[in-house]
C-alpha positions as CSV (number, residue, x, y, z in Angstrom):
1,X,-52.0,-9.7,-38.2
2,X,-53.3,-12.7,-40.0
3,X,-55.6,-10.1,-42.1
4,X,-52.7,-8.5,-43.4
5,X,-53.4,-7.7,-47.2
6,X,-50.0,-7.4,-48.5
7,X,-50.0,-3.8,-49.1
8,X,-47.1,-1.9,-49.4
9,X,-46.8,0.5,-46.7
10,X,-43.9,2.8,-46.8
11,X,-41.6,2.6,-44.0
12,X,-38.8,5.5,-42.9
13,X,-35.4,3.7,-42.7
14,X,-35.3,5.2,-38.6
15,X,-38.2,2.5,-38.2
16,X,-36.9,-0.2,-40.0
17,X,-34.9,-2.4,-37.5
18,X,-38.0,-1.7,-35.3
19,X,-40.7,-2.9,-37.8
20,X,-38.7,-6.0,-39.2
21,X,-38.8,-7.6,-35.7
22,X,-42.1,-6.7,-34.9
23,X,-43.5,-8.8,-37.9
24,X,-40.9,-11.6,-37.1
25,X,-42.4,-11.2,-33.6
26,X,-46.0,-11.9,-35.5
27,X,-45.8,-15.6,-34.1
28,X,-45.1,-14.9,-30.4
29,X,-48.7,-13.3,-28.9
30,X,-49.8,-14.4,-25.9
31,X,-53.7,-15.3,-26.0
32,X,-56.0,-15.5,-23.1
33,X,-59.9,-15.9,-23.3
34,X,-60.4,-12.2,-24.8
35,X,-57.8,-13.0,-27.9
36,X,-54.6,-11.5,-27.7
37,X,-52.9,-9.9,-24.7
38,X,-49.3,-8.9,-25.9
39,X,-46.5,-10.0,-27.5
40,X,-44.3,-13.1,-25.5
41,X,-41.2,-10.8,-24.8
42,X,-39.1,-13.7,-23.6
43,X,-39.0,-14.3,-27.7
44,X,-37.4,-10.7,-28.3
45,X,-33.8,-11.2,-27.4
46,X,-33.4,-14.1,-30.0
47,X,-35.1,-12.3,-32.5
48,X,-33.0,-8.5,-31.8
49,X,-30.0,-11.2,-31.9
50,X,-31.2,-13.0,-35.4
51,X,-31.3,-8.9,-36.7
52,X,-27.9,-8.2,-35.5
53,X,-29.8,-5.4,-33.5
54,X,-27.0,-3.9,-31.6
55,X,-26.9,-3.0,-28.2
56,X,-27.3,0.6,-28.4
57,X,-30.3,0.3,-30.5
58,X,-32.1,-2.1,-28.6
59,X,-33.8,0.3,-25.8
60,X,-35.5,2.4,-29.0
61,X,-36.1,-0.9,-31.2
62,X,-38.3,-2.4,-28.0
63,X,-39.8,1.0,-27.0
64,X,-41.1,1.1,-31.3
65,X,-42.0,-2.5,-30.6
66,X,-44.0,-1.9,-27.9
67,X,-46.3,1.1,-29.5
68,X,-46.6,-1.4,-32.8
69,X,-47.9,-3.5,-30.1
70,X,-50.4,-1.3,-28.2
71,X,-51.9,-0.3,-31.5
72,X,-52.2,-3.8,-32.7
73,X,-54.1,-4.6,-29.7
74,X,-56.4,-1.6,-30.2
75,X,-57.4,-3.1,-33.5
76,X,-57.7,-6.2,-32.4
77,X,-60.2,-5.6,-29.6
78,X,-61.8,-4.1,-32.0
79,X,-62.5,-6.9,-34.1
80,X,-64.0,-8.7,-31.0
């Protein structure tokens, strides 16, 4: 996301947990020959644990994650 423009975007407090470790996520893509391929999941558990993301919310937290994800790869692909 390193054209990010620093609008504010309004996020619903359900999302919150979910968006905040995306963006701290924004360092761990994996990059092949085509750009970006995904997100380094072996990353995610110390991030969830620097977020004091609770067990119980982790399943819905990485399942938000994930969609963030598969859009964000949309629109990068696009760029190509």
């Amino acid at each position: 996301m390193d054209d990010f423009d620093e609008a504010c975007v309004e996020v619903w407090p359900d999302n919150l947990h979910a968006v905040n470790v995306f963006i701290l996520m924004d360092t761990q893509w994996r990059t092949g020959m085509a750009g970006r391929t995904g997100l380094d999941y072996a990353a995610l558990p110390v991030v969830l644990d620097a977020q004091a993301i609770s067990d119980t919310e982790r399943g819905d937290v990485f399942e938000c994650v994930r969609v963030m994800e598969g859009e964000a790869l949309r629109i990068f692909s696009k760029e190509r």
